[in-house]
C-alpha positions as CSV (number, residue, x, y, z in Angstrom):
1,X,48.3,154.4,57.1
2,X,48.3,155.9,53.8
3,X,46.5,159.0,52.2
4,X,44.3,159.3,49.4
5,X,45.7,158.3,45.9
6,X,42.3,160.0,44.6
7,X,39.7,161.8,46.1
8,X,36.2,160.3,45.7
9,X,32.8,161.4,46.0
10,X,31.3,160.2,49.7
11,X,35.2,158.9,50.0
12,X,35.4,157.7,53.6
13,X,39.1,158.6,54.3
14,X,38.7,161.2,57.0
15,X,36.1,159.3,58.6
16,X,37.6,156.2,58.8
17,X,39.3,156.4,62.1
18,X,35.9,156.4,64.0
19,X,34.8,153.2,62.5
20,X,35.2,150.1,63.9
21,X,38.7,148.8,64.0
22,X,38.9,146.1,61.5
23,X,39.4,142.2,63.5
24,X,40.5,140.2,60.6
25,X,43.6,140.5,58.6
26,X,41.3,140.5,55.4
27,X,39.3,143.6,54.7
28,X,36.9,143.5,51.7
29,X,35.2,146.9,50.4
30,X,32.7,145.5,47.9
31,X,32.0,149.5,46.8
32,X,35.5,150.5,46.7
33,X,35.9,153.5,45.1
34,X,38.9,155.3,46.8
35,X,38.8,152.7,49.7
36,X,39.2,155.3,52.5
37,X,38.8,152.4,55.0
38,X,41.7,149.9,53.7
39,X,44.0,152.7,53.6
40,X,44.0,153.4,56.9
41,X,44.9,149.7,57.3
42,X,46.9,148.7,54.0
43,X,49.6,146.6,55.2
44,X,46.0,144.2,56.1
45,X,45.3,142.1,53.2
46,X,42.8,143.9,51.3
47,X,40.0,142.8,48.3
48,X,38.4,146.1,46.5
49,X,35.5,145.3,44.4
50,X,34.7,148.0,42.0
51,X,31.9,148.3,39.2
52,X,32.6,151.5,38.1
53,X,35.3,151.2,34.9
54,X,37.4,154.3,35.4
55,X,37.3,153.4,38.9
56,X,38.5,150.1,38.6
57,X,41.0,151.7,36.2
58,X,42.6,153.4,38.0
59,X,43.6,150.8,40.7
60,X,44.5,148.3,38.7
61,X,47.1,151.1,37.5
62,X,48.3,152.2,40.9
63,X,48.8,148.7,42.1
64,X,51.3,147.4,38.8
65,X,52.7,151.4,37.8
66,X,56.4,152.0,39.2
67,X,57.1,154.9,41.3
68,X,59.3,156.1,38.4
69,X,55.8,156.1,35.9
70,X,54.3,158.2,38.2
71,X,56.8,160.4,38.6
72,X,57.3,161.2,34.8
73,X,53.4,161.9,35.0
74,X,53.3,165.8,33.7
75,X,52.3,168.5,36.0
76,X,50.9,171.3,33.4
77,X,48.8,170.8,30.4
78,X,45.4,172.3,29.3
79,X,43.2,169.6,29.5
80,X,44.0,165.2,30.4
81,X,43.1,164.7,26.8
82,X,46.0,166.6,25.4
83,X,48.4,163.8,27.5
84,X,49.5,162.0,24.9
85,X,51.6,158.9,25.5
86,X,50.3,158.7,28.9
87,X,48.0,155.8,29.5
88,X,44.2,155.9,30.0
89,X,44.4,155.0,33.4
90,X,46.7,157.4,34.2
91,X,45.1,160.1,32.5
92,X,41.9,159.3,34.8
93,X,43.8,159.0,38.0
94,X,45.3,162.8,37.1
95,X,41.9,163.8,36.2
96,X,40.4,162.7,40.0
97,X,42.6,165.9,40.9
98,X,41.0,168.2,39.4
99,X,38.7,169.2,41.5
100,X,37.1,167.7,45.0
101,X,35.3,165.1,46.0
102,X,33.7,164.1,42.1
103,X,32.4,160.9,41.2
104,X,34.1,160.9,37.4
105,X,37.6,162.2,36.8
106,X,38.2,165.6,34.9
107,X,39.4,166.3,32.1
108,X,40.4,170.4,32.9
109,X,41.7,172.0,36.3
110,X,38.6,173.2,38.3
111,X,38.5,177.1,39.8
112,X,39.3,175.9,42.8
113,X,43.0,174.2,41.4
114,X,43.6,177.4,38.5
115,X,43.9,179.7,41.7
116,X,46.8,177.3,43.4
117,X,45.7,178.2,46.4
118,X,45.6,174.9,48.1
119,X,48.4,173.7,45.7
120,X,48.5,170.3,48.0
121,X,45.3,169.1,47.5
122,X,45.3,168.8,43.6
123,X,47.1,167.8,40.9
124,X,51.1,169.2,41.5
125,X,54.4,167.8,42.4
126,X,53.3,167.1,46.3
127,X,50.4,165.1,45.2
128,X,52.7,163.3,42.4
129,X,55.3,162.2,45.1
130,X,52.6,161.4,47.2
131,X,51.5,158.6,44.9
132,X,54.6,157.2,43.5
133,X,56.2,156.7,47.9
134,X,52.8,154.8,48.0
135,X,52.1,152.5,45.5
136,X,54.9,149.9,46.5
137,X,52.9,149.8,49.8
138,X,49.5,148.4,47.8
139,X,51.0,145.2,46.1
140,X,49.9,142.5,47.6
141,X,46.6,143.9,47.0
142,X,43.5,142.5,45.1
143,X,41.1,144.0,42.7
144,X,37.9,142.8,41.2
145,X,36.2,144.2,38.5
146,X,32.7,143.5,39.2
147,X,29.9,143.6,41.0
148,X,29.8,143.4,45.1
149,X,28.1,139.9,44.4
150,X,31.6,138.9,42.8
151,X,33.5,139.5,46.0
152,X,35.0,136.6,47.9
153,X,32.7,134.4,50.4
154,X,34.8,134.8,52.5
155,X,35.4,135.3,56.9
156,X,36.9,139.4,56.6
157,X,36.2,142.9,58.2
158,X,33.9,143.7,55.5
159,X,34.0,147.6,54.7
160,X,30.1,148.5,53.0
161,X,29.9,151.9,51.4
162,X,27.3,151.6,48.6
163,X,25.8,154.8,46.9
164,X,23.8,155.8,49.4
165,X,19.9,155.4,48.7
166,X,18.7,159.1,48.5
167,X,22.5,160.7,47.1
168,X,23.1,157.4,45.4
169,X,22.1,159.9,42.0
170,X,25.1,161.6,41.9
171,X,27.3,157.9,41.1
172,X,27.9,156.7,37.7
173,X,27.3,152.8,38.9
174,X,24.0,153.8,41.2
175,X,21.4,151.7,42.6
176,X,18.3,151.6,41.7
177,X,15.3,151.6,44.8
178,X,14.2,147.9,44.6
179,X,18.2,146.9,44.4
180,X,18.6,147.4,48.0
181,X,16.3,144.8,49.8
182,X,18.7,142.5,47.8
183,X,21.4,144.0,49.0
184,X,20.1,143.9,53.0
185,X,20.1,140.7,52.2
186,X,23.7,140.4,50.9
187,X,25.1,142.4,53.5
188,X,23.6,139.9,56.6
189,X,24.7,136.8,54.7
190,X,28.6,138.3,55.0
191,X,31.1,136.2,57.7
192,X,32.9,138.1,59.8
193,X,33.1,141.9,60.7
194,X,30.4,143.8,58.9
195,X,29.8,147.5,58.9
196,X,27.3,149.0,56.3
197,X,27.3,152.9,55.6
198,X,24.3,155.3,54.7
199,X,22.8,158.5,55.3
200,X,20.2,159.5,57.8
201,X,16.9,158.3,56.8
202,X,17.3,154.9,55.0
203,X,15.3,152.4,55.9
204,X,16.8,149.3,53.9
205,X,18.6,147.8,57.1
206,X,17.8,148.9,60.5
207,X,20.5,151.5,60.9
208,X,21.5,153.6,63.9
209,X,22.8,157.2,64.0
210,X,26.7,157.1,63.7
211,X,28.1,161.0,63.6
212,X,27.8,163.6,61.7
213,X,31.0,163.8,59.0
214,X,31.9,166.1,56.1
215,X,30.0,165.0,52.9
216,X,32.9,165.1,51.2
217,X,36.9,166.8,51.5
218,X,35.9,170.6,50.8
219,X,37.9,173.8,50.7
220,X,35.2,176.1,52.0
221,X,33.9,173.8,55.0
222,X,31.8,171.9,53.2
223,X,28.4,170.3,54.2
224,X,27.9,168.0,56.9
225,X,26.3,164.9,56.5
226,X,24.5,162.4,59.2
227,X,25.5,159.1,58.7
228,X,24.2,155.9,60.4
229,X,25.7,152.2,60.5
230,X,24.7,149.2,60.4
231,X,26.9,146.6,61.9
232,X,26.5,142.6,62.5
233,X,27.0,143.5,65.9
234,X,23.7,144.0,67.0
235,X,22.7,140.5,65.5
236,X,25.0,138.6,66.9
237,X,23.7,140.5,70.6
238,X,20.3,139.6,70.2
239,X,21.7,136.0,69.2
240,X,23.5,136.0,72.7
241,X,20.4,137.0,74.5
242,X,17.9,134.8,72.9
243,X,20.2,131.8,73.7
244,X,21.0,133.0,77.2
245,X,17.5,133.2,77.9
């Protein structure tokens, strides 16, 4: 198990552990943003798919960057754009700890980080050797930068996460209403494992309730959110039962 290398807005790290237990050695997370499921399971092989270019970004940077790199990352400076000679990529990976649970990096330390109160959960020395013991650990992983229509047709424990349908605004890369009965569609056609994520009251696959989670990693609490699931395992059941009848 490894811990966040960013935090993410509707990031699924915490929650993770009360999904389904992936059954294939292949996990694909076709919405990956900071892939809170695969790192629960990262010595699995693992596909992210990510649309979103900073996103994207910054993965392709923590799966090639030395632990060395990131440990010559600087710790104080006014603002990311002030880093010079440290790449893009890095500069947005430093800016995802800026403050909590955003959907675009940073570019200045939030309240919440000038106070150094909670000095471990943004950008400091901790969270630097956090990331550079990790990143050896996510080689042999795979990134496309796409859409989830690009991701591998392949038999996996497929990890669904898209922007959800009603908070879907607050993503750079969000889907639009009619988008979603195409992705229903997607989302049955998948081999293998298949869980799908969303809030209470969508409607565009018939979901159940799952639990009620933290909408995002909060200093104060935070709200809670209702999430529902959707999983192939209630089609493969009525499958069972229509042929055992």
């Amino acid at each position: 198990m490894l811990k966040p290398f960013f935090t993410y807005f509707g990031g699924k790290w915490r929650a993770a552990p009360h999904y389904p237990v992936p059954t294939h050695g292949h996990i694909v997370e076709p919405f990956a943003g900071a892939a809170g499921y695969s790192l629960r399971y990262a010595s699995r092989n693992v596909t992210l798919v990510e649309k979103n270019l900073k996103v994207a970004g910054v993965w392709r940077y923590l799966m090639s960057v030395r632990p060395s790199e990131v440990l010559s990352l600087p710790l104080v400076f006014d603002s990311v754009d002030h880093l010079s000679g440290v790449a893009e990529e890095a500069r947005w990976l430093i800016g995802f700890w800026l403050n909590k649970g955003v959907s675009a990096p940073c570019k200045t330390p939030s309240m919440w980080m000038r106070q150094k109160k909670h000095t471990g959960s943004f950008w400091g020395e901790s969270i630097r050797t956090r990331i550079a013991s990790q990143v050896n650990s996510i080689r042999h992983w795979r990134l496309i930068e796409g859409d989830y229509k690009d991701a591998p047709d392949v038999p996996a424990t497929w990890f669904i996460d898209p922007p959800y349908e009603k908070a879907g605004i607050n993503y750079p890369s969000r889907l639009q209403a009619h988008d979603y009965a195409d992705l229903a569609a997607w989302c049955r056609a998948r081999r293998g494992q298949v869980m799908v994520c969303e809030s209470e009251g969508a409607a565009w696959l018939p979901f159940r309730f799952f639990r009620e989670i933290k909408a995002m990693e909060s200093l104060n609490g935070g709200k809670k959110s209702r999430e529902v699931i959707w999983t192939n395992y209630e089609v493969m059941r009525e499958l069972f039962s229509m042929v055992q009848e």
